[in-house]
C-alpha positions, -999 to 999 in steps of 0.1 A, spaced: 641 -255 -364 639 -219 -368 623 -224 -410 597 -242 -392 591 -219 -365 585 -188 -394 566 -212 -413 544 -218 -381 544 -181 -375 535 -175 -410 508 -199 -412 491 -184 -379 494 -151 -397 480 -161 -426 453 -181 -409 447 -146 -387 442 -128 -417 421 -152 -438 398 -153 -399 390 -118 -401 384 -118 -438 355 -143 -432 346 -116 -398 342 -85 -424 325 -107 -454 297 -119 -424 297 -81 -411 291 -67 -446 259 -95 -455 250 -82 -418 249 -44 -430 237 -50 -464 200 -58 -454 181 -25 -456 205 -4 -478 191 17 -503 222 16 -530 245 -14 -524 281 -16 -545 297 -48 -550 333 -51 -542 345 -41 -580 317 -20 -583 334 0 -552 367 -3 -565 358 12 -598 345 40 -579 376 43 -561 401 47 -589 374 76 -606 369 94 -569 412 89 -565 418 102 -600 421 138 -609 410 139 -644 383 111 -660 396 77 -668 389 55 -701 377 20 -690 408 4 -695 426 24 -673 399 12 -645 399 -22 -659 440 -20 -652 433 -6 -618 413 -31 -600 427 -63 -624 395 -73 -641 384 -92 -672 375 -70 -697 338 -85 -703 333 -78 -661 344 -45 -664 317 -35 -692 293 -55 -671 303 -32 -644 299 6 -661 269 -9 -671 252 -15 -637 272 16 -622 250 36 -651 222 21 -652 209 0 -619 209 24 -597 186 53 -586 206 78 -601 232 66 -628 269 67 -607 293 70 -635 290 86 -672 306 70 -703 316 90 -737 341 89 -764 376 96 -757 380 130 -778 419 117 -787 414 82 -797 375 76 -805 381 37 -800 385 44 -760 356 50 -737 363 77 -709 343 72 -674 338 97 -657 316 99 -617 287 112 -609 278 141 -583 253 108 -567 279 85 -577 306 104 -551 278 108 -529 268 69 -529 309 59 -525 311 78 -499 283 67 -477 291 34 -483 330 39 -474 314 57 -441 295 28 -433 319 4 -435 343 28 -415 322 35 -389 318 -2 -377 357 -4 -383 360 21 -356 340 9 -330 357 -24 -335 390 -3 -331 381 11 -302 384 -21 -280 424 -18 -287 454 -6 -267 467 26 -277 503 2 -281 481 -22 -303 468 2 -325 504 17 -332 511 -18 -341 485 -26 -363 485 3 -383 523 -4 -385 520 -41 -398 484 -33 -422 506 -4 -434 536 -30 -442 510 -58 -455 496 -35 -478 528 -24 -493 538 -63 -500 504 -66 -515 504 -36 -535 537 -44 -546 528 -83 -557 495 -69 -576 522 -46 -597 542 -73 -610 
């Protein structure tokens, strides 16, 4: 009785999660309609690992980062350098191993990751607002705990 009440438990959970998944995909095509400079999910991840980096990376530390195929990631520095106003990353030669290509941001590449990390906070926040002080504790306590077990599955 009690596996099939954590299974129940887990499923609701699960279900919960996958719910406001769908929530934030609908909000983001909501938000998207007007915006200047748009990034993609891996194109804001690549940004990510460069902006959370202290030195330049080689593309495949990047492609290691965010988990994806080698002929995306290309794809990706690609349209990071060259479909955008401004190009948001720069690519050269590794100077210790001339087969590897170092990435490196741009001063508009920071600026576009960071407005669109801004954006998508500040909706986050008023949406945050409408909890409990006691439910905020606990959802920063569980997302905090989630993303651990996530983080930790993606490493294996």
């Amino acid at each position: 009785m009690q596996q099939e009440n954590d299974q129940n438990s887990i499923d609701a959970m699960a279900g919960e999660i996958f719910a406001l998944t769908i929530v934030a995909w609908k909000e983001r095509l909501k938000t998207r309609r007007g915006q200047a400079e748009e990034l993609s999910e891996a194109q804001f991840l690549t940004l990510e690992t460069l902006v959370q980096s202290p030195q330049n990376q080689t593309v495949g530390d990047i492609l290691r980062a965010i988990a994806v195929a080698p002929a995306q990631m290309s794809r990706l520095i690609r349209t990071l350098e060259e479909d955008f106003e401004q190009p948001l990353v720069t690519c050269e030669l590794n100077r210790n191993d001339r087969r590897k290509i170092d990435v490196a941001i741009t001063p508009h590449g920071r600026k576009v990751y960071q407005e669109f990390r801004d954006s998508r906070l500040a909706r986050t926040r008023e949406l945050l607002a409408g909890l409990s002080e006691t439910d905020r504790h606990d959802f920063i306590r569980v997302c905090g705990h989630m993303r651990e077990l996530y983080n930790k599955s993606f490493n294996e």
